[in-house]
C-alpha positions in Angstrom: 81.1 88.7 9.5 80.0 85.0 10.5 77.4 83.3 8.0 74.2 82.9 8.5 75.1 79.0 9.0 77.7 79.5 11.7 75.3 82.1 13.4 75.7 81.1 17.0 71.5 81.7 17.1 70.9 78.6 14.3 70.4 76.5 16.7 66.7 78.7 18.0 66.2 79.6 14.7 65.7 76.3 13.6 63.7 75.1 16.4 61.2 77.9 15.2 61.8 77.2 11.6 60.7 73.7 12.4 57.3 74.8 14.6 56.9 77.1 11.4 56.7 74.5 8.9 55.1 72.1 11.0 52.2 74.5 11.3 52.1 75.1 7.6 51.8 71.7 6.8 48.3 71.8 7.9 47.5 75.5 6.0 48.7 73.5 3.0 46.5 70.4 3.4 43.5 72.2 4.2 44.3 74.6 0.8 44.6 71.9 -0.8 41.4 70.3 -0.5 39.8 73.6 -0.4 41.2 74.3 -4.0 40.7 71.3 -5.5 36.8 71.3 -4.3 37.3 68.2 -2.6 36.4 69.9 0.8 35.0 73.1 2.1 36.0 73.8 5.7 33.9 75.7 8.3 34.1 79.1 9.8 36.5 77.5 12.6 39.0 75.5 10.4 38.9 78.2 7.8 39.9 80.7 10.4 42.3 77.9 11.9 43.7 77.4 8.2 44.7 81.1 7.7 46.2 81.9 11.3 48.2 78.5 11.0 49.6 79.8 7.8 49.8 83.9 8.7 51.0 84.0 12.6 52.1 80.0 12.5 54.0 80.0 9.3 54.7 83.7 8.6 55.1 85.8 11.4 57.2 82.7 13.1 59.3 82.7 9.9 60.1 86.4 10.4 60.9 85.6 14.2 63.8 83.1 13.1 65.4 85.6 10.4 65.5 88.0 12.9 67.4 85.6 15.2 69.9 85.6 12.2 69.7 89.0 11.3 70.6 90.7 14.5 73.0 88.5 15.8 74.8 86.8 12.3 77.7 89.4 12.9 78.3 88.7 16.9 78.8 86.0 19.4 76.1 85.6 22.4 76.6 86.2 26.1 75.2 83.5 28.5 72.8 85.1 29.3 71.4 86.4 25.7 71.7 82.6 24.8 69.7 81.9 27.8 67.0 84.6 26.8 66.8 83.5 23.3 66.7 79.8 24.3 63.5 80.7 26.5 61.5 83.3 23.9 62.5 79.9 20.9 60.2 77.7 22.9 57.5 80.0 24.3 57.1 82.6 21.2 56.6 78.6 18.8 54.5 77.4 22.2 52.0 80.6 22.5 51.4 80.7 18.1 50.6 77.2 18.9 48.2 77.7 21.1 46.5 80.5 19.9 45.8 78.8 16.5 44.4 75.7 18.8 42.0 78.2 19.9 40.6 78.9 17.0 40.2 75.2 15.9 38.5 74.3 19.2 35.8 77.2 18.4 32.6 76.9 20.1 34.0 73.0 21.2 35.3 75.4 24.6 32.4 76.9 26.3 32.1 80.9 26.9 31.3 81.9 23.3 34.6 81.7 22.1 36.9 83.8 24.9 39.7 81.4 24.7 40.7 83.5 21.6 41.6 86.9 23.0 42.5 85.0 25.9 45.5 82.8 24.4 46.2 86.1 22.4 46.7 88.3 25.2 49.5 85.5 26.1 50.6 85.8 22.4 51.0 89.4 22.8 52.8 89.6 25.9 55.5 87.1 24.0 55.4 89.0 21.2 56.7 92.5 23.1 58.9 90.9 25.0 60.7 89.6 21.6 60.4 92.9 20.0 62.2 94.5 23.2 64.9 91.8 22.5 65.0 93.3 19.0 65.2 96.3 20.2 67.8 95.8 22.4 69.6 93.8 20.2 70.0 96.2 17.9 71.5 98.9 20.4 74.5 96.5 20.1 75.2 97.7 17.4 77.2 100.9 16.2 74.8 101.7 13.8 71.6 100.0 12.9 71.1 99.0 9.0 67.9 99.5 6.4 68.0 95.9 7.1 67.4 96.1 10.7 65.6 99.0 10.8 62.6 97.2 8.2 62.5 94.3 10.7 61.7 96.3 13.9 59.1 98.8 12.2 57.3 95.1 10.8 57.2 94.0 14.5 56.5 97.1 16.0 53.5 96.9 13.0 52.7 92.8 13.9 52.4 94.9 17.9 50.1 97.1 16.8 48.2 94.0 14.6 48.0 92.1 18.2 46.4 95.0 19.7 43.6 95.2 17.3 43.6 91.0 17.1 42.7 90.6 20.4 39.9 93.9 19.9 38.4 91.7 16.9 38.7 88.4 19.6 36.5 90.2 22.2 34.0 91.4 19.5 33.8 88.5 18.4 33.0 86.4 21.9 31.3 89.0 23.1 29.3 90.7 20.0 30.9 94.2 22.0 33.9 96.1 22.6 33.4 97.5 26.5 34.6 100.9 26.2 33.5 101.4 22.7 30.2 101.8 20.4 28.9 99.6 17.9 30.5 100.9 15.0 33.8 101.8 16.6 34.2 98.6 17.8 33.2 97.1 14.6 35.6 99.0 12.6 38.5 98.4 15.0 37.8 94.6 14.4 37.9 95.0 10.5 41.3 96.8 11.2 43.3 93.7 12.3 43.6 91.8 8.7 44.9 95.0 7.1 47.4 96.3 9.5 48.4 92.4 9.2 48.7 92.1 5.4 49.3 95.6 4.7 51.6 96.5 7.9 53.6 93.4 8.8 54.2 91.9 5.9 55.2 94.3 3.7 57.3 95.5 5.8 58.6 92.4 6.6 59.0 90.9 2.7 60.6 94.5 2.0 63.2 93.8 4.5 64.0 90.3 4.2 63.8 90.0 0.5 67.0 93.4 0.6 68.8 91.0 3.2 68.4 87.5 1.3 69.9 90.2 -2.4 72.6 91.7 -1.1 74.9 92.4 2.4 72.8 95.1 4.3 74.0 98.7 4.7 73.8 101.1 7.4 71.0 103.8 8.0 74.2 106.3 7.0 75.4 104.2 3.6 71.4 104.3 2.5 68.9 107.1 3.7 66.8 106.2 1.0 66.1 103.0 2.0 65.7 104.4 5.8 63.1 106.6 4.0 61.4 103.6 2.8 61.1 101.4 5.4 59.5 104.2 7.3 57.0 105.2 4.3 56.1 101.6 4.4 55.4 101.7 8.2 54.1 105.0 7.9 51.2 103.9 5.4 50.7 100.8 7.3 49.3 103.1 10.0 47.6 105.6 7.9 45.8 102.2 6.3 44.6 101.2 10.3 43.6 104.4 10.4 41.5 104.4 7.4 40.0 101.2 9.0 39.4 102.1 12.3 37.8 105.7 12.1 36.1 104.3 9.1 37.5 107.2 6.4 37.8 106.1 2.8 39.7 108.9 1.9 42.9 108.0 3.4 43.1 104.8 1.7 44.5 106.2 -1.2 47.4 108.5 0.3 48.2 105.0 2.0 48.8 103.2 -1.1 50.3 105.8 -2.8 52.8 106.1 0.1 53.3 102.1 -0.3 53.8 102.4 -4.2 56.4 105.3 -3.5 58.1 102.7 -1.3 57.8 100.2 -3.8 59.5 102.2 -6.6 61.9 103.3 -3.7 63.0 99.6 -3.0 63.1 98.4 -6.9 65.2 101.4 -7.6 67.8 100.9 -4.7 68.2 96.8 -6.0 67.4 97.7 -9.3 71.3 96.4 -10.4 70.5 93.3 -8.6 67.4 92.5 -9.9 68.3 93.0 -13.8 68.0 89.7 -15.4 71.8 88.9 -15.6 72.0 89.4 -11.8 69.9 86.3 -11.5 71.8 83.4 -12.5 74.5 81.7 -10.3 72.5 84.5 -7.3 72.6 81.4 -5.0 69.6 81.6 -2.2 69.0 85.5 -3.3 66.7 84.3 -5.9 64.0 84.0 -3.7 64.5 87.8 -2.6 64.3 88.1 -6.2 61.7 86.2 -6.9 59.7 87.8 -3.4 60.2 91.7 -4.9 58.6 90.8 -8.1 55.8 89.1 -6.5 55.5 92.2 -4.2 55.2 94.9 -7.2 52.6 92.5 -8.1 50.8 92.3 -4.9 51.0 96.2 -4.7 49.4 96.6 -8.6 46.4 94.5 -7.2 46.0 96.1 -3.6 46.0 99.5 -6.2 43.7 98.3 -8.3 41.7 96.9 -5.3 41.6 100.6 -3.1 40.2 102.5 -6.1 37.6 100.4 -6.5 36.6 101.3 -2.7 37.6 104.9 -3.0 35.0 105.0 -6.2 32.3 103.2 -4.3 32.3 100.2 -6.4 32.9 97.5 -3.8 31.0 96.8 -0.8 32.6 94.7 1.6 28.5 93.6 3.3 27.7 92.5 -0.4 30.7 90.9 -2.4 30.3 90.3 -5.6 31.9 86.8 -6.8 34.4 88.5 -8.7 35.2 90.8 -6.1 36.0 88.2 -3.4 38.2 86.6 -6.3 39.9 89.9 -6.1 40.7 90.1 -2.5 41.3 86.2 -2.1 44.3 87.2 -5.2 45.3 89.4 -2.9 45.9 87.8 0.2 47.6 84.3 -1.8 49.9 87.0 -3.8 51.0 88.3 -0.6 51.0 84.9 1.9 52.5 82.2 -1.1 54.0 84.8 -3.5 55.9 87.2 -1.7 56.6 86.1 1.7 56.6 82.3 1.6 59.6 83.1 -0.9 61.1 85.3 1.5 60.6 82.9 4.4 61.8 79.7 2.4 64.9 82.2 1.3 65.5 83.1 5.2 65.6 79.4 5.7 68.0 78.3 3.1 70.0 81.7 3.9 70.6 79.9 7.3 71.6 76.4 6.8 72.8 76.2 3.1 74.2 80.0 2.5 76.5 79.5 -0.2 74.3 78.0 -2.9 70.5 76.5 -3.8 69.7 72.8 -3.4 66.7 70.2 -4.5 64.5 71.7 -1.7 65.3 75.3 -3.3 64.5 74.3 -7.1 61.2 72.5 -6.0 60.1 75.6 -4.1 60.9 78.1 -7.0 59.4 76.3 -9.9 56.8 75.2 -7.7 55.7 78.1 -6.2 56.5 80.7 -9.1 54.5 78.9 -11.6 51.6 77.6 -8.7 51.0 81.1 -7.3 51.0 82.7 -10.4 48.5 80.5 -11.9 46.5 79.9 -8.9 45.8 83.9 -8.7 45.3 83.7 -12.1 42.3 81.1 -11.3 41.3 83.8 -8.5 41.2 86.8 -9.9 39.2 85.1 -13.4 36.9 83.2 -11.4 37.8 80.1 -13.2 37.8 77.2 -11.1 39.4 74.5 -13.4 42.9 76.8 -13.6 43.1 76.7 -9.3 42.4 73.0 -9.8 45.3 72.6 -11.6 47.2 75.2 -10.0 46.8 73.9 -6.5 48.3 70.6 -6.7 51.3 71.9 -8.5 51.9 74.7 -5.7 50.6 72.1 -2.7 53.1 69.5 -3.7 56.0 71.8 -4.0 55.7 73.6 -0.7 54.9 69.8 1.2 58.3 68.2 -0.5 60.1 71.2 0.5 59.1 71.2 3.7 60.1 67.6 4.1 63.3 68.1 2.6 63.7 71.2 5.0 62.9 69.9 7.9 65.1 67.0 7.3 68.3 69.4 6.5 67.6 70.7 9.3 67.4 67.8 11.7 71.3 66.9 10.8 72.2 70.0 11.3 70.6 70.1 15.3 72.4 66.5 15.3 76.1 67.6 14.2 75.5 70.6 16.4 74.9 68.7 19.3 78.0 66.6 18.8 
């Protein structure tokens, strides 16, 4: 098998690395100022902040380890290279877009209709990359837990799209043609969790197993075939919940997820024993991502009984509470799969061991998120203050470094 740095798909991967971390740059800035009180941004730059950081940052992060995944053991047909070479401009091009449109806000006229209009775009991109998955992975004898975690999170991040461009429309239009008021309001309070809860657990789960340890097939591991498909399968059961509005499923969900969860720590569990962690190279931050996960799925437990027993009401958050779900989100964004997307990254042009951009990023971000959810989830302001400059100045210098490493690679690639 080729490395991930010989991959003959580095060369895309990269050039969505790059629009990646470009686009977090300004998810950073604006969290920085946020957290440190400096600045509180409006609706439309809040809104561009966190799609900049989830679609621009995250889901293209998950876009260039696939690139790596499914093609890091085979060479490329002219043809394939010509395909991927078209979806590694527009799939960068259409996230760009979309989070323009939600920085322009209410500067385009037609209350806002640019949104589910650039995301109908985004969609049709994102498909067409999930067929290439999909046919991707038909090259292959057999698929791998790997593999199969990576096209249940993008057939999830599909399904996300969907009810993204339902929550664009109700929100230009105040409607949902086709549906009632409250169907079409629940369908729009759907999108964030079949994001968080969907995609990205799916996603980490996968990526974090491929950045530990070589991948095995769906006949090595049924187990982990199992869980990939638990995960997916209470991703669904959560939109569900969301959609038709029914509490009661929320808990079968996130017992299904924590099932997963113990499924996943289990199956690594010799890999993740403290003596496994020194001289692990770039699987650290798979590591590092699985802890942060167990964490995320403590909180998101904690956080669905409190709904199931009718103590939270989303119309009427108590301070506390929106520390709780804010914790929530940053555990799952920074904590588990900025880790897993820096990992991906360093998996792809430095394989064989951690450099300055790796130690800045696992200091920086271990001990920043921690303490910055920490802030969150207490309420106490002066802990993010100090928390945020810690975790904003170790994602920006690594990002630097990054994108730096990368440009000599593009550079001795080209001659």
């Amino acid at each position: 098998m080729m490395s991930p740095a010989s991959s003959p798909t580095l060369r895309y991967a990269t050039r969505i690395f790059g629009v990646a971390m470009s686009l977090f740059v300004f998810t950073i800035v604006i969290g920085i100022l946020n957290g440190l009180d400096i600045y509180t941004p409006d609706h439309d730059t809040l809104m561009t902040h966190v799609h900049a950081g989830t679609l621009g940052w995250l889901t293209l992060a998950v876009a260039g380890t696939a690139l790596v995944i499914f093609t890091e053991d085979r060479g490329l047909t002219s043809d394939e290279a010509s395909t991927l070479n078209r979806l590694s401009w527009l799939l960068p091009g259409a996230v760009v877009l979309y989070v323009l449109a939600f920085f322009a806000g209410d500067r385009i006229p037609g209350d806002r209709i640019q949104r589910p209009i650039v995301g109908t775009l985004l969609f049709i991109v994102v498909v067409w990359f999930g067929y290439w998955l999909y046919k991707q992975n038909k090259t292959h004898e057999s698929s791998s837990v790997v593999r199969l975690g990576v096209m249940l999170a993008w057939l999830s991040l599909v399904i996300g799209a969907v009810l993204g461009i339902l929550l664009g429309v109700y929100s230009a239009r105040g409607e949902i043609p086709g549906f009632d008021d409250a169907t079409a309001a629940n369908l729009a309070d759907a999108h964030p969790g079949s994001m968080v809860i969907g995609f990205l657990i799916l996603a980490a789960a996968a990526i974090a197993e491929w950045l530990i340890r070589s991948p095995r097939t769906l006949a090595e591991d049924r187990l982990g075939a199992a869980q990939m498909w638990m995960i997916f399968t209470a991703g669904i059961v959560f939109i569900i919940a969301f959609a038709a509005d029914i509490e009661d499923l929320l808990g079968p969900a996130n017992l299904l997820e924590l099932v997963a969860a113990g499924i996943l720590v289990t199956r690594l569990r010799h890999h993740l024993a403290p003596s496994a962690w020194k001289g692990s190279g770039v699987g650290v931050y798979g590591r590092l991502s699985v802890v942060f996960l167990v964490v995320n799925l403590a909180v998101l437990t904690y956080l669905v009984s409190q709904v199931v027993s009718g103590t939270i009401d989303f119309d009427a958050l108590t301070e506390s509470q929106l520390g709780l779900l804010l914790t929530l989100d940053h555990l799952m964004f920074l904590g588990v799969m900025t880790l897993a997307a820096f990992g991906s990254v360093a998996k792809a042009v430095h394989p064989d061991g951690l450099v300055t951009a790796d130690k800045i990023l696992l200091w920086g971000v271990g001990v920043g998120v921690s303490a910055f959810a920490i802030g969150l989830i207490t309420v106490t302001a002066e802990i993010k203050r100090v928390a945020t400059p810690i975790l904003g100045t170790a994602l920006l210098i690594g990002i630097g470094l990054y994108i730096a490493e990368m440009k000599a690679h593009t550079h001795s690639d080209a001659r």
